[in-house]
N, CA, C and O atoms as a DFTB+ gen file, in Angstrom:
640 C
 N C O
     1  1     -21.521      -8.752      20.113
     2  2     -20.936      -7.893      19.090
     3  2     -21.756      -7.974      17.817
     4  3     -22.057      -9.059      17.318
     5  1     -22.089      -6.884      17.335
     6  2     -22.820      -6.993      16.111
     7  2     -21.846      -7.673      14.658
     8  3     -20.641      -7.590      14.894
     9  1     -22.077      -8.136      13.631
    10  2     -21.530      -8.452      12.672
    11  2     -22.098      -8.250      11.395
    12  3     -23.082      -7.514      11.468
    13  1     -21.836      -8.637      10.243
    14  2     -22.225      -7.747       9.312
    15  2     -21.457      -8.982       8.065
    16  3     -20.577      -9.795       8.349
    17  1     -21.986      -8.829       6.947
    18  2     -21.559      -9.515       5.802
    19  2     -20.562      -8.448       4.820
    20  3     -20.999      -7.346       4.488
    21  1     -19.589      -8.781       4.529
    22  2     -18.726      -7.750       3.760
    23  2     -18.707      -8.443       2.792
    24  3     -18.549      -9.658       2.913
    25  1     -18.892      -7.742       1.351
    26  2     -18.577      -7.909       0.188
    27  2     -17.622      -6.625      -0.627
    28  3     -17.633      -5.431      -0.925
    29  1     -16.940      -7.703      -0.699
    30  2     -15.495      -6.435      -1.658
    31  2     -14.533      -7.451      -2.317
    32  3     -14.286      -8.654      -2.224
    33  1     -14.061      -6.261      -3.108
    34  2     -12.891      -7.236      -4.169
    35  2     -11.603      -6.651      -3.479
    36  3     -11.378      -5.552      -2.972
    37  1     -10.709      -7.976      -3.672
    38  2      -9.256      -8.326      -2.431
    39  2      -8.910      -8.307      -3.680
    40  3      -9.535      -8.851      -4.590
    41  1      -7.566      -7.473      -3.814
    42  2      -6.504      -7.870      -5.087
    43  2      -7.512      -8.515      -6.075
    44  3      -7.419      -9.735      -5.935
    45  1      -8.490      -8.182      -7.068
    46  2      -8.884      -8.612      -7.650
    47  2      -9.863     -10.078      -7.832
    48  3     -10.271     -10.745      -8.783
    49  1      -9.969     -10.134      -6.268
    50  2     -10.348     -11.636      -5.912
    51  2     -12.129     -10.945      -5.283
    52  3     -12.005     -10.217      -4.299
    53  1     -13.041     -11.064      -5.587
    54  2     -14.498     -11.072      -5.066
    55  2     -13.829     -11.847      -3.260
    56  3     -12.823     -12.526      -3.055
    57  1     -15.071     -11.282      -2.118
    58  2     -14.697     -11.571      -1.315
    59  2     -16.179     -11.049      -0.611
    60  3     -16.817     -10.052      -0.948
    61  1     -16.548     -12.097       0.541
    62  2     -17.698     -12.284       1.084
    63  2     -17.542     -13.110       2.519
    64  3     -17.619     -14.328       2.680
    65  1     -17.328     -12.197       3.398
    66  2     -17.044     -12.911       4.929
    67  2     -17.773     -12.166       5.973
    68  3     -17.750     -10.939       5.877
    69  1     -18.356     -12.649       6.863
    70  2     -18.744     -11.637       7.905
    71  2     -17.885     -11.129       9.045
    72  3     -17.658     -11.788      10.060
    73  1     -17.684     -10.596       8.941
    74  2     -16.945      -9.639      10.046
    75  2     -17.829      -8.837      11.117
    76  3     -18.953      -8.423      10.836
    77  1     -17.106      -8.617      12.614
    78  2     -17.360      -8.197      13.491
    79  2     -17.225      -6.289      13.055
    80  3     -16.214      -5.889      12.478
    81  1     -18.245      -5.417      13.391
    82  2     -18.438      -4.170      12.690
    83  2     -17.493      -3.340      12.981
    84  3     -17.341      -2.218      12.497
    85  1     -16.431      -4.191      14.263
    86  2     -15.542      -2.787      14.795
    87  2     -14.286      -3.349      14.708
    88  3     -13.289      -2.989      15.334
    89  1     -14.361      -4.143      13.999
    90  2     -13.002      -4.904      13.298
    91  2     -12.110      -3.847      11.908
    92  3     -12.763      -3.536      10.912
    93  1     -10.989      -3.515      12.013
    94  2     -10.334      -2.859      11.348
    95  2     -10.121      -3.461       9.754
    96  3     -10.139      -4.675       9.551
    97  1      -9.985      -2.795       9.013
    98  2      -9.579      -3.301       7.605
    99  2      -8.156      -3.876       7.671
   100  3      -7.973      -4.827       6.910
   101  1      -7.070      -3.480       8.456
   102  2      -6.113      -3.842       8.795
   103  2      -6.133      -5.731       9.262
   104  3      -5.717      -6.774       8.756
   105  1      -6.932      -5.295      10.594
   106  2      -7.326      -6.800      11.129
   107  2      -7.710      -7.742      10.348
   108  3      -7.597      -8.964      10.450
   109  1      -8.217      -7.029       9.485
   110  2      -9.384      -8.172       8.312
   111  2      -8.835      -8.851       7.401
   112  3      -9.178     -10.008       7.158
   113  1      -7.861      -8.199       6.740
   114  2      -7.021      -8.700       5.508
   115  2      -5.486      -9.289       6.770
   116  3      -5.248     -10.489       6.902
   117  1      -5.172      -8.876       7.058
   118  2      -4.231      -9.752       8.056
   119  2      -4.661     -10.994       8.124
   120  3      -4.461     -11.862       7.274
   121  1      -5.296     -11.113       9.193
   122  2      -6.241     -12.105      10.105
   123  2      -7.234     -12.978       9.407
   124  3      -7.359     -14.159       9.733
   125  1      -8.107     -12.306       8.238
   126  2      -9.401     -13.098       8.164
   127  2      -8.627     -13.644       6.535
   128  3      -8.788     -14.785       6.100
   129  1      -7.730     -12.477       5.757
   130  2      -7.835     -13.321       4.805
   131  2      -6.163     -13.520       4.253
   132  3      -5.675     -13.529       3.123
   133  1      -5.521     -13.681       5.742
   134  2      -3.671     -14.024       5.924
   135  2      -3.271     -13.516       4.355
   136  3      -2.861     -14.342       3.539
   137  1      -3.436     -11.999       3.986
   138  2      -2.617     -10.947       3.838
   139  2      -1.535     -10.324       4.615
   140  3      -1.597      -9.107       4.784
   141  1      -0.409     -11.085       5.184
   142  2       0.180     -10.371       6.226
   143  2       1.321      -9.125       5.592
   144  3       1.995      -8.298       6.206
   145  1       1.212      -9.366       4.322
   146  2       2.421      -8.187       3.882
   147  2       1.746      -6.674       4.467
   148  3       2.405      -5.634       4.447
   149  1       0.578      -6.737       4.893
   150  2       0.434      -5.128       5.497
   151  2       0.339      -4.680       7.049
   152  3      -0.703      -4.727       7.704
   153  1       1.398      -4.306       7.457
   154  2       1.787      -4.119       8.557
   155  2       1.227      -3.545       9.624
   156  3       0.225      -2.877       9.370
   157  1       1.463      -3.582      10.412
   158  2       1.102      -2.095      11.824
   159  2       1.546      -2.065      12.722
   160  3       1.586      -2.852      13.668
   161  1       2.063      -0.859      12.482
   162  2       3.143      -0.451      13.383
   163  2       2.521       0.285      14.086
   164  3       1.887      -0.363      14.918
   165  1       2.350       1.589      14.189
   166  2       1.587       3.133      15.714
   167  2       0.378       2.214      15.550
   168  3       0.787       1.192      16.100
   169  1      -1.052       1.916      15.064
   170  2      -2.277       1.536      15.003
   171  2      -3.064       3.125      15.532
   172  3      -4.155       3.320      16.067
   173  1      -2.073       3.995      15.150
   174  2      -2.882       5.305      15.235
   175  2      -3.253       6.077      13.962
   176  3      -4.087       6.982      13.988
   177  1      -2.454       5.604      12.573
   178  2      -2.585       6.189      11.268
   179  2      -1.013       7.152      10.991
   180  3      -0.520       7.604       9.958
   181  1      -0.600       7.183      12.313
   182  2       0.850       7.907      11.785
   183  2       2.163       7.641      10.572
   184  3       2.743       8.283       9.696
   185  1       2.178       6.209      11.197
   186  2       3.616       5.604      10.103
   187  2       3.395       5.169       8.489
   188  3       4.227       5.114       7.584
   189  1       2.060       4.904       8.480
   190  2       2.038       4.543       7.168
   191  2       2.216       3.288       6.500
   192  3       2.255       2.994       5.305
   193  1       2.370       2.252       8.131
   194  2       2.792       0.939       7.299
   195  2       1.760       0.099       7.013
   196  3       1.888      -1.003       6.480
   197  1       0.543       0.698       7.424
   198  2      -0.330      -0.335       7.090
   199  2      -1.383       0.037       6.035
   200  3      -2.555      -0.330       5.953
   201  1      -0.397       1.172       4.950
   202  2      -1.690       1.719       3.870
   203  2      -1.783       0.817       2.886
   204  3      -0.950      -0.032       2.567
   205  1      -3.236       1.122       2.241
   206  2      -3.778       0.145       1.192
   207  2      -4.197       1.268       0.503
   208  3      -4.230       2.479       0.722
   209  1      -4.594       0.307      -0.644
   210  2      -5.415       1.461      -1.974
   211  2      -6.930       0.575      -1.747
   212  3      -7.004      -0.644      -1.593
   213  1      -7.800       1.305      -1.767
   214  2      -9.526       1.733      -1.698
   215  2      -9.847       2.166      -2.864
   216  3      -9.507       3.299      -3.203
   217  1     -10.447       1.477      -3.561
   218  2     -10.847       2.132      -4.744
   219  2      -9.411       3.133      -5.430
   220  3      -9.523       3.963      -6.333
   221  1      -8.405       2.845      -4.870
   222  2      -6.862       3.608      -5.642
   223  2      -6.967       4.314      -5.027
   224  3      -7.085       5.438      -5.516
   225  1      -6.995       4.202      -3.837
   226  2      -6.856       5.618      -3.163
   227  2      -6.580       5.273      -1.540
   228  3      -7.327       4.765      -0.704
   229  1      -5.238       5.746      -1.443
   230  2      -4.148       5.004       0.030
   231  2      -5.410       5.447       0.908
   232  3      -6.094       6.465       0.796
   233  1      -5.529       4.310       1.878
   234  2      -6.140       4.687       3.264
   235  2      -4.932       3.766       4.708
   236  3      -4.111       2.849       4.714
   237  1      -5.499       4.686       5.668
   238  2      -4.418       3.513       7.054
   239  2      -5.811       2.695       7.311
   240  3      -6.919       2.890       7.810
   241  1      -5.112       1.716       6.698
   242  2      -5.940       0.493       7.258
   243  2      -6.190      -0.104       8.847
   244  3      -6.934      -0.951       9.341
   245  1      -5.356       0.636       9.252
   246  2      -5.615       0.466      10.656
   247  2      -6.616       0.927      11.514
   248  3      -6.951       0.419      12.584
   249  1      -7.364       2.562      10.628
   250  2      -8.158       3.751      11.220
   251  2      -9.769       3.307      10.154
   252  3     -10.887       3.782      10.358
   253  1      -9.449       2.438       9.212
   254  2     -10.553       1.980       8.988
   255  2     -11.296       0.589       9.009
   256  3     -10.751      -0.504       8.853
   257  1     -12.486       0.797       9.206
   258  2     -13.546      -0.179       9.940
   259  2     -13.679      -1.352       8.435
   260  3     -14.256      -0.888       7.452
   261  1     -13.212      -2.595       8.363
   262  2     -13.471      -3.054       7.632
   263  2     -14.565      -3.211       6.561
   264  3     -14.465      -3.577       5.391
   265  1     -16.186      -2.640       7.651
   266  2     -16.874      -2.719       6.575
   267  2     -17.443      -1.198       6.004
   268  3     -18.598      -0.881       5.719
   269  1     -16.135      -0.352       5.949
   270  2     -16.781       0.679       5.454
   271  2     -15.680       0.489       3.867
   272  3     -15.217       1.520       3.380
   273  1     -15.401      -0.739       3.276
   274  2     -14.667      -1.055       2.875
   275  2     -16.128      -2.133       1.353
   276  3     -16.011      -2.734       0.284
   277  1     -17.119      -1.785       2.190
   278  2     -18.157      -2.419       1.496
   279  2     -18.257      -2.269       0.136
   280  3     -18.194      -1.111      -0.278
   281  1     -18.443      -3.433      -0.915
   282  2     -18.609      -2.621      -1.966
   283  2     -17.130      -2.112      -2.881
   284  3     -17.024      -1.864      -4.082
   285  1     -16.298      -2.086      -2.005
   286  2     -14.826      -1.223      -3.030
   287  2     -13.831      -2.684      -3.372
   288  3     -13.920      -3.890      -3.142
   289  1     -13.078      -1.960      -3.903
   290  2     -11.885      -2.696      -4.413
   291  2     -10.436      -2.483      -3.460
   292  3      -9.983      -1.368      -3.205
   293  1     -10.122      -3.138      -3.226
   294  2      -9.339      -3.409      -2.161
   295  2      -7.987      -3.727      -2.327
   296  3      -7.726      -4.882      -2.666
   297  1      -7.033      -2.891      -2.147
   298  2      -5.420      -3.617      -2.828
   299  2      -4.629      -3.024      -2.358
   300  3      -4.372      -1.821      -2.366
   301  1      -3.778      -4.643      -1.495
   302  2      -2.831      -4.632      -0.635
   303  2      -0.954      -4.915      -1.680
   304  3      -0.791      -4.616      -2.863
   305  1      -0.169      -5.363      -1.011
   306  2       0.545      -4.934      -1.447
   307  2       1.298      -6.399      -2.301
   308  3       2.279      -6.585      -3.021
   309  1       0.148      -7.261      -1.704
   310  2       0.280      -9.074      -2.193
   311  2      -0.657      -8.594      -3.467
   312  3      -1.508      -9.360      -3.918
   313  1      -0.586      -8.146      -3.653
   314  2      -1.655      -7.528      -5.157
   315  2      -0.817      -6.835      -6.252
   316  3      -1.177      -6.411      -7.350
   317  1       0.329      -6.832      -5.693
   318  2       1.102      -5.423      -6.883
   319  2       1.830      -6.750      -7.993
   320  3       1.536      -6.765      -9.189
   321  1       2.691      -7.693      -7.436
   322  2       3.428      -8.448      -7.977
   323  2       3.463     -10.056      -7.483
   324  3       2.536     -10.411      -6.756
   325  1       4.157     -10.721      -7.727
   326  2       4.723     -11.919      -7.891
   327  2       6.194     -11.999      -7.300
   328  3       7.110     -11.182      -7.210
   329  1       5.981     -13.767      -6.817
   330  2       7.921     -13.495      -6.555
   331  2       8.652     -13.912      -7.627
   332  3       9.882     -13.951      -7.584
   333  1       7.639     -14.416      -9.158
   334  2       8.251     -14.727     -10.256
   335  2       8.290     -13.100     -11.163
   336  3       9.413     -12.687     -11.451
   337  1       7.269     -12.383     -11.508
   338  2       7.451     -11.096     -11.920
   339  2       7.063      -9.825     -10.724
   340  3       5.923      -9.518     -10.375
   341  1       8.173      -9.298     -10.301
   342  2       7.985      -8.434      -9.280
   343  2       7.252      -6.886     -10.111
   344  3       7.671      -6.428     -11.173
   345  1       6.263      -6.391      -9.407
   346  2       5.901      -4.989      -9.866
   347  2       7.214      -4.048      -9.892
   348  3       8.267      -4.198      -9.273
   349  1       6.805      -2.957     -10.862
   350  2       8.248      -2.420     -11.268
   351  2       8.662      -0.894      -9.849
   352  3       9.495       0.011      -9.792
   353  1       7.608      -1.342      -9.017
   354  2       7.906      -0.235      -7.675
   355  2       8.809      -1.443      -6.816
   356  3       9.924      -1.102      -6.420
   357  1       8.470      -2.448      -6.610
   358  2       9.143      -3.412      -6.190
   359  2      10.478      -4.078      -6.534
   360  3      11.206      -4.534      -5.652
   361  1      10.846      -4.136      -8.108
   362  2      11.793      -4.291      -8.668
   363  2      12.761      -3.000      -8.248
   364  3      13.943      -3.046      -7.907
   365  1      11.911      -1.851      -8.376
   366  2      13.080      -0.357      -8.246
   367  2      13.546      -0.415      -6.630
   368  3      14.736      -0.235      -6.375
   369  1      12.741      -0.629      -5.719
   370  2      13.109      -0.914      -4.395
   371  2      14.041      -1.814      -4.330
   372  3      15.138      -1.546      -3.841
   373  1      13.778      -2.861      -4.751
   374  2      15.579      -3.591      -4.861
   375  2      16.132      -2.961      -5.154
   376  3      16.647      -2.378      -4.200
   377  1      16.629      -2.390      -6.626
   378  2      17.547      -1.978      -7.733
   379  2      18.266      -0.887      -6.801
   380  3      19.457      -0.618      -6.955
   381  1      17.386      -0.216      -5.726
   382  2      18.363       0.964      -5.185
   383  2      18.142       0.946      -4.025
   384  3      17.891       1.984      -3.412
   385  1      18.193      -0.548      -3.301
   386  2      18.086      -0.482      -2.266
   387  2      17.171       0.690      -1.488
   388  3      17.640       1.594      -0.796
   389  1      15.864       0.473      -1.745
   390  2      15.492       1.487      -1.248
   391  2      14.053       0.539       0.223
   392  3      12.889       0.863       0.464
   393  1      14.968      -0.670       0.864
   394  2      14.378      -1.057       1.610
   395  2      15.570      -1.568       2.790
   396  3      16.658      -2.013       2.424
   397  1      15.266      -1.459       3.953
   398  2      16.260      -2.187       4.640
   399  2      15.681      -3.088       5.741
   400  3      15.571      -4.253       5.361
   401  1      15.309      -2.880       6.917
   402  2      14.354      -4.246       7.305
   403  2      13.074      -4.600       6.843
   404  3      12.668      -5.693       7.236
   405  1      12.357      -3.965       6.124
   406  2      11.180      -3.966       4.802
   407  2      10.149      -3.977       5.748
   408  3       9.132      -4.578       5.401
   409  1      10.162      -3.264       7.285
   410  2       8.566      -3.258       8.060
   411  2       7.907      -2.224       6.822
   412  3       7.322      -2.723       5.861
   413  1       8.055      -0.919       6.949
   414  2       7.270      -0.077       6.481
   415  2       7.616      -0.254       4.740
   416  3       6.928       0.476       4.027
   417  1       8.261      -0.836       4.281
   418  2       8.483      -1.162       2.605
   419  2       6.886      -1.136       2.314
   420  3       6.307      -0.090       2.020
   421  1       6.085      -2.672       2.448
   422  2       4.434      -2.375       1.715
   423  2       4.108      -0.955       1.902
   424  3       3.768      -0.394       0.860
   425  1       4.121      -0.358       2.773
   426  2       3.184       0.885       2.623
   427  2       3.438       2.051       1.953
   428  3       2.612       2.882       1.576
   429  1       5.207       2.072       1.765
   430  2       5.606       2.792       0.834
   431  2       5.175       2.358      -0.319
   432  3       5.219       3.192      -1.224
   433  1       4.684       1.093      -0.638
   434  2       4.735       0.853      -2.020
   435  2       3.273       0.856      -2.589
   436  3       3.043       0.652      -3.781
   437  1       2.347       1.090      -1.697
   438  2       1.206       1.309      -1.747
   439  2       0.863       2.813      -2.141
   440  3       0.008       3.115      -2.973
   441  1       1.672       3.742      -1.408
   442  2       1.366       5.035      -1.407
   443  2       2.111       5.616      -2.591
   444  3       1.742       6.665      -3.119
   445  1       3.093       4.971      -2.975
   446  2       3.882       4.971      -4.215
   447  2       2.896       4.833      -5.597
   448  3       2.813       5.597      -6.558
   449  1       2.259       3.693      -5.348
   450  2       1.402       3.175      -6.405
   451  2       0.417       4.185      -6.768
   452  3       0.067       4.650      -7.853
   453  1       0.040       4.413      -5.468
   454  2      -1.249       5.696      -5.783
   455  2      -0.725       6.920      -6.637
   456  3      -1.325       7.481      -7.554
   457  1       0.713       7.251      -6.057
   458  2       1.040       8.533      -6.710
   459  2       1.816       8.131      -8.291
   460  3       2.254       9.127      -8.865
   461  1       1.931       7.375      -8.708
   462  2       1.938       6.709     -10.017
   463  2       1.155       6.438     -10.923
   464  3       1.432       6.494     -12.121
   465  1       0.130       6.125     -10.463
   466  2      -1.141       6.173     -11.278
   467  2      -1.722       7.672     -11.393
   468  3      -2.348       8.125     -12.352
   469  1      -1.409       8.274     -10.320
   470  2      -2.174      10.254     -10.245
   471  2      -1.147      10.623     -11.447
   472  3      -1.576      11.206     -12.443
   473  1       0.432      10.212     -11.308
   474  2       1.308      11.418     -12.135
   475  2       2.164      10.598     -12.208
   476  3       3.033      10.155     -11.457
   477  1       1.658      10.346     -13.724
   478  2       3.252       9.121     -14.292
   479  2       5.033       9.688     -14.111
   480  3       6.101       9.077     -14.137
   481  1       4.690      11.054     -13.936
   482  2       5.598      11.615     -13.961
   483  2       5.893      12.711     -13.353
   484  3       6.024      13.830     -13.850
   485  1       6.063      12.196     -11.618
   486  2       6.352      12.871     -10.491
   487  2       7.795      13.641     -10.794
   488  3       8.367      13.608     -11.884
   489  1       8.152      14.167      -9.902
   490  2       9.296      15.256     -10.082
   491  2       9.650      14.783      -8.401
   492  3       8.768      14.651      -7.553
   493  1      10.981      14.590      -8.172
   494  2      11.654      14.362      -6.370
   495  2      10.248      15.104      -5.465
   496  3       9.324      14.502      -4.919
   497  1      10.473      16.518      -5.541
   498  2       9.490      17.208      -4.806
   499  2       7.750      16.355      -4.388
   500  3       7.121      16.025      -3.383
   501  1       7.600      16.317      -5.793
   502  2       6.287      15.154      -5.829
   503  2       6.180      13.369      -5.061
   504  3       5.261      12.626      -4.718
   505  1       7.249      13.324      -5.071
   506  2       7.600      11.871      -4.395
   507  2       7.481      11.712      -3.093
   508  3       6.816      10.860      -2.504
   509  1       8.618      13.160      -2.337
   510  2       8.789      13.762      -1.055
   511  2       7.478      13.477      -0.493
   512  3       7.161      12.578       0.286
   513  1       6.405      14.862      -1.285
   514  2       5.466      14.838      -0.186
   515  2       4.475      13.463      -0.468
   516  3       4.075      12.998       0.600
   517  1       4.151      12.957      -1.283
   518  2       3.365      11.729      -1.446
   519  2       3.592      10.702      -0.663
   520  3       2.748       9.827      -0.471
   521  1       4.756      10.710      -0.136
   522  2       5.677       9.377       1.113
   523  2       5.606      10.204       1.995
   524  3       6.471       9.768       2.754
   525  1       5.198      11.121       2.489
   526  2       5.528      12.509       3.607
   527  2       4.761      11.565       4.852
   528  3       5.023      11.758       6.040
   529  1       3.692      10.427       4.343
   530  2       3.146       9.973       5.316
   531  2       3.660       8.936       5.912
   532  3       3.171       8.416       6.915
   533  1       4.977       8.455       5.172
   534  2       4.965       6.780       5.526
   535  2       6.169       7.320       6.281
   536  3       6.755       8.338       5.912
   537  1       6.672       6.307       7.805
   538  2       7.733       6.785       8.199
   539  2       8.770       5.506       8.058
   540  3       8.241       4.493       7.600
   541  1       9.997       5.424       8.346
   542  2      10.786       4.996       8.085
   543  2      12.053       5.351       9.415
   544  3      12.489       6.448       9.766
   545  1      12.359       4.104       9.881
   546  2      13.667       4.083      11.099
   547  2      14.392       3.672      11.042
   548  3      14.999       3.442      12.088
   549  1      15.077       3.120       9.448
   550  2      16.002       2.853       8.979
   551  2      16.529       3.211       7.964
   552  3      17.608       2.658       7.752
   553  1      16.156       4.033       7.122
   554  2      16.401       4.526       6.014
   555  2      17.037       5.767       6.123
   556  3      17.112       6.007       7.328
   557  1      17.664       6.916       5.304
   558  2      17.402       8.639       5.346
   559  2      16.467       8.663       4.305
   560  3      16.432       9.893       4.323
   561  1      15.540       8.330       3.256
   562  2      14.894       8.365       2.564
   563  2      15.729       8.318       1.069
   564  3      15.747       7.706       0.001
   565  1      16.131       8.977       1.505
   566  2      16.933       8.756      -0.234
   567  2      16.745       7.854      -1.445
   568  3      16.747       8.187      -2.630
   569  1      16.582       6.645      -0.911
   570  2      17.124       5.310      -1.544
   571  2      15.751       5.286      -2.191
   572  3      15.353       5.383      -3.352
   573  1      15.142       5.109      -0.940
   574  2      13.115       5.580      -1.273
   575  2      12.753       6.418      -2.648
   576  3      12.120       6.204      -3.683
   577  1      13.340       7.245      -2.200
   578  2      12.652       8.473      -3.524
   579  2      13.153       8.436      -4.662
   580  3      12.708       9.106      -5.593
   581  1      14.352       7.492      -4.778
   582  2      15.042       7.528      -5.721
   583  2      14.799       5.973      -6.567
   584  3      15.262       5.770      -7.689
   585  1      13.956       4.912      -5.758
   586  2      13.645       3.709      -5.953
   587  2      11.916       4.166      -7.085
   588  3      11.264       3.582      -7.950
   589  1      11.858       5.218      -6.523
   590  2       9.915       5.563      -6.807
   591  2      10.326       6.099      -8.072
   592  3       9.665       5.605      -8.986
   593  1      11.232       6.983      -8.476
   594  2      11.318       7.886      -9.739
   595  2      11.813       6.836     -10.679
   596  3      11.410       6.893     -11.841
   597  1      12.564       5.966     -10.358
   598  2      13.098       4.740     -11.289
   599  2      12.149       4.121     -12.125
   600  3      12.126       3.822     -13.319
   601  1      11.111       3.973     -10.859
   602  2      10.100       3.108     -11.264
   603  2       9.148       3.908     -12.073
   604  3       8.445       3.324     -12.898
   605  1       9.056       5.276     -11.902
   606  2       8.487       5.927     -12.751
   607  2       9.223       6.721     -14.310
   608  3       8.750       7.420     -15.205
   609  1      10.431       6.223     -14.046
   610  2      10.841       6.445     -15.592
   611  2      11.263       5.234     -16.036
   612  3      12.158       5.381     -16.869
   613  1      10.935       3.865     -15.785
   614  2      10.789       2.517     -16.321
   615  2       9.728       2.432     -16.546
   616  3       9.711       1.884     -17.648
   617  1       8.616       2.627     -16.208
   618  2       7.182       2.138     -16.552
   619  2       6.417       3.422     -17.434
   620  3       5.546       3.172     -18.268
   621  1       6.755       4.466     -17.205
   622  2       5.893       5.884     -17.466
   623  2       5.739       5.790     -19.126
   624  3       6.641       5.255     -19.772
   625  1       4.658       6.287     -19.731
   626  2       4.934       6.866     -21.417
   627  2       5.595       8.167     -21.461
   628  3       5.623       9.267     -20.910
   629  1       6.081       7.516     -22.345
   630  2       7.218       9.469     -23.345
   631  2       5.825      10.968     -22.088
   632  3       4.620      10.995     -21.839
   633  1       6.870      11.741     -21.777
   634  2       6.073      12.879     -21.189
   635  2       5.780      13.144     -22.962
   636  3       6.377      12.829     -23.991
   637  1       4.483      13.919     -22.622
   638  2       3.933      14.997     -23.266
   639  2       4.242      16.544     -24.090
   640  3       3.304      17.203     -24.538
């Protein structure tokens, strides 16, 4: 198997391991660097539980090759908060119950994050389709969309 040296920043952490080339980004941060808060569930890119932010920008970590990951910034969902100060997507997911066996929770909160940083100030509609990817078999969504807007009118500046 060929292998390869990866350099990238993990949650803010520099990071330098060699990895096998057909090893998943999923596999990698799981496995190589026991990140297990990011899940996988289909390992086809469908559910959404195993998204990360890339340079801020959700990918299924499952559909990508760890080292095309070279070079970027990397942030999983052990990156957002603390179990002493929880991130305020994480805090709102409590506050409205908007988790119930918490498989697919990280990836909502990943894909959440992304669309928080795009638009401090999503509208329901905007929430809808931004989670349109992550699935959920315990929820009706509700709790979800209503956990994301919380968090975006707790953290957001005065609209414009």
């Amino acid at each position: 198997m060929k292998r390869m040296t990866l350099h990238c920043r993990v949650n803010g952490q520099a990071v330098a391991r060699e990895v096998d080339v057909r090893r998943t980004l999923a596999d990698f941060v799981r496995e190589d660097l026991g990140l297990t808060g990011t899940h996988l569930g289909c390992e086809h890119g469908a559910c959404g539980a195993c998204t990360l932010l890339v340079d801020g920008r959700s990918v299924r970590s499952c559909l990508m090759f760890a080292v095309q990951a070279e070079g970027c910034e990397v942030q999983t969902v052990e990156g957002l908060g603390t179990e002493e100060s929880l991130h305020p997507l994480q805090q709102a997911f409590w506050d409205h119950h908007g988790l119930q066996c918490g498989f697919c929770t990280p990836g909502f909160l990943m894909a959440a994050t992304e669309l928080l940083r795009r638009d401090p100030h999503p509208d329901e509609q905007a929430v809808r389709e931004a989670l349109s990817g992550n699935l959920c078999r315990c929820t009706g969504y509700q709790n979800i969309v209503a956990a994301v807007l919380a968090a975006a009118e707790s953290t957001a500046a005065p609209k414009a």
